[in-house]
C-alpha positions in Angstrom: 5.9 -11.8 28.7 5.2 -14.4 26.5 7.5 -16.9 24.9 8.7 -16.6 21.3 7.2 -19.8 20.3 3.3 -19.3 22.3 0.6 -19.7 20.2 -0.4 -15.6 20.4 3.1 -14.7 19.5 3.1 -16.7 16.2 -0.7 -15.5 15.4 0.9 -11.8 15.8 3.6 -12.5 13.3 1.5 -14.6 10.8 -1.0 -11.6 11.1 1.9 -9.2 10.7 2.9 -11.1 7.8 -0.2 -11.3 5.7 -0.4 -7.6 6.4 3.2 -7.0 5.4 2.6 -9.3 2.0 -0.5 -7.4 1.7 1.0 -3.9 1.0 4.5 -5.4 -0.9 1.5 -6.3 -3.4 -0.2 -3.3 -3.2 3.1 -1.1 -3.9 3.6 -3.3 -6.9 0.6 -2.8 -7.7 0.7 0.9 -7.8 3.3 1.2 -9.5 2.7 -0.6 -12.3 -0.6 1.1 -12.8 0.7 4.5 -12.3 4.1 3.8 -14.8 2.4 1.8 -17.5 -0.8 3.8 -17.2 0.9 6.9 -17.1 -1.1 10.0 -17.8 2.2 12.5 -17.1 4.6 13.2 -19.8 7.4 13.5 -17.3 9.5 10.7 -15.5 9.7 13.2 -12.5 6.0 13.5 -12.4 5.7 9.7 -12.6 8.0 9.0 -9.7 6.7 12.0 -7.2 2.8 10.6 -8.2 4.3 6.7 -6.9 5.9 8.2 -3.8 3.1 10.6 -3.0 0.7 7.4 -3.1 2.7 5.3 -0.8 3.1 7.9 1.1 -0.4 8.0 1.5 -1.1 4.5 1.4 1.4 4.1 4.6 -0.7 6.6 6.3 -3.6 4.3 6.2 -1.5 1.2 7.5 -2.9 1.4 11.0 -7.0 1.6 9.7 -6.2 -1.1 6.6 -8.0 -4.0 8.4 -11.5 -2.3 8.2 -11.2 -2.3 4.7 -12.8 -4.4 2.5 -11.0 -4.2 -0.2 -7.4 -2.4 0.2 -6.8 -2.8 -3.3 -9.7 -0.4 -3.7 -8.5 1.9 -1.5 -4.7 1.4 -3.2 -6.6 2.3 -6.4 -8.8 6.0 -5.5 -5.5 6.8 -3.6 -3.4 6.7 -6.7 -6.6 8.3 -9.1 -6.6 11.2 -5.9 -3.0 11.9 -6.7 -2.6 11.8 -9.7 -5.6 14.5 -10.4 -3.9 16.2 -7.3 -0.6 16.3 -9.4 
């Protein structure tokens, strides 16, 4: 078992970090795109559009380092669901 302070066990945290700061951004991201850009008429349908895309987006956490661009990927997830809505 390795010690807190070895060398692999802070990459894994600083890697676990960047990935964590990663998606904080892309949930703001998200949301202010879906709320300012808002193409529903309804609050409801605003909030269920943000929560259905995170909930999507979290599905992808485990393949997110292959992507180029996640942002991207935040982006067609949110455009899916909101045509989907």
């Amino acid at each position: 078992m390795a010690e807190f302070g070895s060398p692999s066990v802070i990459r894994a945290l600083l890697k676990r970090r960047r990935f964590l700061l990663r998606m904080i951004t892309l949930i703001v991201v998200l949301i202010v795109l879906i709320v300012e850009f808002s193409i529903f008429l309804s609050r409801n349908l605003t909030e269920d559009a943000v929560q259905e895309t995170l909930l999507r987006l979290w599905q992808h956490r485990e393949k997110m380092e292959i992507y180029q661009s996640p942002e991207a990927l935040a982006m067609l997830i949110a455009k899916n669901v909101c045509i989907d809505i």
